[in-house]
C-alpha positions in Angstrom: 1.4 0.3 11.5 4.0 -0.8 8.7 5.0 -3.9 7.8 7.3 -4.9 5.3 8.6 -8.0 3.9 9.6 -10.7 1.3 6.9 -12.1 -0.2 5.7 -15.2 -2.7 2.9 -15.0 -4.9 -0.4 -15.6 -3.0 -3.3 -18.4 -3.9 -6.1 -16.3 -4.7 -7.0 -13.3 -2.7 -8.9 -14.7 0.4 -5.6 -16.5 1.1 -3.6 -13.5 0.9 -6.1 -11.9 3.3 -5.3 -15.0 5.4 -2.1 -14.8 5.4 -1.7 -11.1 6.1 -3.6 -11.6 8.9 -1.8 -14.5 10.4 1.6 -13.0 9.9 0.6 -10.0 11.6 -2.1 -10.3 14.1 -4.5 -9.1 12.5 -8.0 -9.0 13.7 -11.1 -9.8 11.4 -12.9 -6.7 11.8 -10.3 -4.8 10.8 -10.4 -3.8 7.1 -8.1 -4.7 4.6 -7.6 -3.6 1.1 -5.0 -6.1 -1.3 -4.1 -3.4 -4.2 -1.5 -6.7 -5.1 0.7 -5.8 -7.5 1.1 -1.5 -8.3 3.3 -1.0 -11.6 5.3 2.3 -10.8 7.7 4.9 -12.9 10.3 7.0 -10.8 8.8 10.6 -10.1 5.6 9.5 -11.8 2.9 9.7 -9.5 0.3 7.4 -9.4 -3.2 7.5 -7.9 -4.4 4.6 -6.7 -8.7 3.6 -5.1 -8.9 2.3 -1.6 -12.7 2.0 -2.1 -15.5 4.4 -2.5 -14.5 8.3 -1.3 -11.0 7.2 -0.4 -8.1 7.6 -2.9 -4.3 7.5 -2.6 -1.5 9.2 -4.6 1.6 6.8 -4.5 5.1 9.0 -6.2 8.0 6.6 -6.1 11.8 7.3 -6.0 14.7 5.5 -6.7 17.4 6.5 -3.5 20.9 5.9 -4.4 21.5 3.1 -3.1 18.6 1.7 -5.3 16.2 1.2 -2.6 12.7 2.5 -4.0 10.9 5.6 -1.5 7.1 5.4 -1.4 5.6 8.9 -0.8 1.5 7.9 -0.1 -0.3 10.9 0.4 -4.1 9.8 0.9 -7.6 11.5 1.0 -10.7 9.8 2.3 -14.4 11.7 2.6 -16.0 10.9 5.8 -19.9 10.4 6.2 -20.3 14.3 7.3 -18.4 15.1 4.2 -15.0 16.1 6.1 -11.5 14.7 4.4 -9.2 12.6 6.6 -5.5 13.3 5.0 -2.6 11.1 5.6 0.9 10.8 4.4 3.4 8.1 4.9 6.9 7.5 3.6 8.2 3.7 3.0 11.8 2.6 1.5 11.8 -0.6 0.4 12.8 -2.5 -2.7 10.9 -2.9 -6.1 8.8 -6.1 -5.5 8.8 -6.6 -1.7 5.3 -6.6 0.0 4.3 -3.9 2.1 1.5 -3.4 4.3 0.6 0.2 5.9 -2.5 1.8 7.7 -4.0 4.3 5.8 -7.4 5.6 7.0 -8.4 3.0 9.8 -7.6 0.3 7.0 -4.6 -1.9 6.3 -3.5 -1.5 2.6 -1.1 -4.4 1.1 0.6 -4.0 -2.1 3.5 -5.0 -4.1 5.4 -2.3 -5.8 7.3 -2.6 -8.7 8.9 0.0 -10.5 9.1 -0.6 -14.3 11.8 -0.4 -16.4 12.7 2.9 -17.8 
């Protein structure tokens, strides 16, 4: 699942949650984890905590039409000690909300890519 989309700033993080889940359906069980807003470099990767055992490395890349490419490449340790990988690949622009599965969990965040 991927959703992407404008975005204002959110009252407080229970009414982000909220929100999320309004705008897509989203049922309660299913987990969600607000990284809000991720500062990013071009080429720079960045790793990122999606709770305990489960990290994700985020490299960003500026396309030439300026649209910003996430690469998310994540790793998560299961409870027999196996690892789940997962990549995904998002275009979107620098500050737009995005929301993608990683893991069995929905991950929101807002990239922006800092000034070089």
């Amino acid at each position: 699942m991927l959703a992407c989309g404008c975005s204002q700033s959110p009252v407080g993080p229970a009414a982000s949650e909220a929100r999320i889940r309004e705008q897509l359906s989203i049922p309660a069980e299913t987990p969600i984890k607000d990284l809000g807003v991720v500062e990013l470099s071009a080429k720079v990767p960045r790793q990122v905590s999606l709770g305990p055992g489960s990290d994700c490395l985020i490299t960003p890349a500026v396309l030439a039409d300026g649209t910003l490419q996430l690469n998310l490449a994540s790793e998560t340790k299961t409870a027999d000690g196996k690892l789940l990988r997962s990549h995904s690949l998002i275009n979107l622009h620098s500050g737009q909300q995005c929301v993608v599965s990683i893991d069995g969990q929905l991950v929101v965040m807002t990239p922006k890519l800092k000034a070089e």
